[in-house]
N, C-alpha and C positions, 0 to 999 in steps of 0.2 A: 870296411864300409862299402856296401856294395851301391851307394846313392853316386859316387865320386863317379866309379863306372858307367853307370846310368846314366848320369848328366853327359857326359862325353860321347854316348851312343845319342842320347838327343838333340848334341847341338852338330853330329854327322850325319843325322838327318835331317836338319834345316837346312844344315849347309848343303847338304843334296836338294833340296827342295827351291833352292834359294837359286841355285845354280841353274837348275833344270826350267826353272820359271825366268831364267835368265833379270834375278832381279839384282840390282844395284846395291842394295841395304836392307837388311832386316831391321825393321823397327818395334814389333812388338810379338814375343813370344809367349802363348797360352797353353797351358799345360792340365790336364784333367790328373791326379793321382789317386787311384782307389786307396780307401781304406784297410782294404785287407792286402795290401802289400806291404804295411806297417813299415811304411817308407818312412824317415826324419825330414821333413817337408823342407826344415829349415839347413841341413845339409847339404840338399839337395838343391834348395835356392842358391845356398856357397856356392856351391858347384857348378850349376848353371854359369852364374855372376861373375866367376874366373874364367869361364870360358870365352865369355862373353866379349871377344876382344875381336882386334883387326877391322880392314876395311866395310866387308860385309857386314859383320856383328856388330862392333863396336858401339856402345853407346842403347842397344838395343834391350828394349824392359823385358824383366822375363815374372808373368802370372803364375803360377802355381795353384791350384785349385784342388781342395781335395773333393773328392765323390764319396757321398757316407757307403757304407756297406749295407747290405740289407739280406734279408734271409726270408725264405718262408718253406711253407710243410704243404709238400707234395698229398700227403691224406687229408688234414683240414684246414687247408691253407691259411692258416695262421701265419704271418709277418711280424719277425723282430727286427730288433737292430746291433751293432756290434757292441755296447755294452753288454745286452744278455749272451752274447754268443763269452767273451771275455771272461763273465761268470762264470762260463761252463769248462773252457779251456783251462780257466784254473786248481779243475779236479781232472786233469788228465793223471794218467800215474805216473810218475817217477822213470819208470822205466822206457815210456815213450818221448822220452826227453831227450835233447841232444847236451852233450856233456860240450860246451863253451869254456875257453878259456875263466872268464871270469862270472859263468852263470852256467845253466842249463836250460834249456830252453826250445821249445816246438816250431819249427823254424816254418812256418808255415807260410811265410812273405816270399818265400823261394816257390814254391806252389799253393797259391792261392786257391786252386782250384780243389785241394785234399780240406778245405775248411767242413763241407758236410759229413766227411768221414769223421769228425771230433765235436760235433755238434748235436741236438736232435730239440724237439720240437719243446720249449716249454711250455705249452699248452695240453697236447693228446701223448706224451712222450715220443712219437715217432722218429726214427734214424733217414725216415725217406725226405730228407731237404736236399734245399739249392742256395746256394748261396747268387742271388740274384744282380747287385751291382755290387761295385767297390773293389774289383779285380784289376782293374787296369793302369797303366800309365797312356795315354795317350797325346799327342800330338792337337789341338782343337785347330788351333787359331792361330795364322801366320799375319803378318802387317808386313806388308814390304813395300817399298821404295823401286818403281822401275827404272830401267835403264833408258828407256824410250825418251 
């Protein structure tokens, strides 16, 4: 579960931020999570939520927020969304599949950014997309408590 790790790189970078702003307490952590990182939202709140300990932390709420994904066609700019793209990913072949212990599976959460390579327009069939939001993990919104 690559959330567990994630959560740990995010709460060393509050804790770096927390530091650097020389503040006393974090009190409320917001978090934006794209869609096409096909993160487990609620693993990754676990995760957070263990972290979430000691003098700094302790006590400190952590938001999670997911960002839809969205897509559109470079030729006639048509915009979907990650249901039709999910329809399509599920006629990739067989062979483009990564062999999982307990599945197989197009690991595209690890590059986010190969989703237009497996997608194309359901409107003009075009391959020329972008996949537009829903890539990211981001950091939004600190609340801290100063020392001052």
């Amino acid at each position: 579960m690559h959330e567990l790790s994630l959560a740990q790189n995010i709460i060393d970078s509050v804790l770096s931020e927390a530091d650097r702003r020389e503040a006393k307490r974090v009190l409320e952590i917001h978090l934006d999570v794209g869609e096409l990182m096909q993160l487990d939202r609620k693993t990754l709140l676990f995760g957070l939520k263990l972290l979430v300990t000691g003098p700094v932390l302790g006590g400190a709420h952590v938001h999670v927020h997911l960002k839809k994904a969205s897509f559109s066609c470079r030729k006639c700019s048509h915009e979907w969304d990650m249901a039709e793209a999910k329809k399509q990913l599920a006629t990739v072949p067989d062979g483009l599949l990564i062999r999982e212990p307990d599945s197989k599976e197009l690991p595209l959460h690890f590059l986010p950014y190969l989703y237009p390579a497996f997608v194309h327009c359901p409107k003009c069939g075009s391959s020329d997309v972008s996949a537009e939001d829903g890539k990211e993990v981001q950091l939004t919104k600190l609340v801290m408590e100063s020392r001052r």
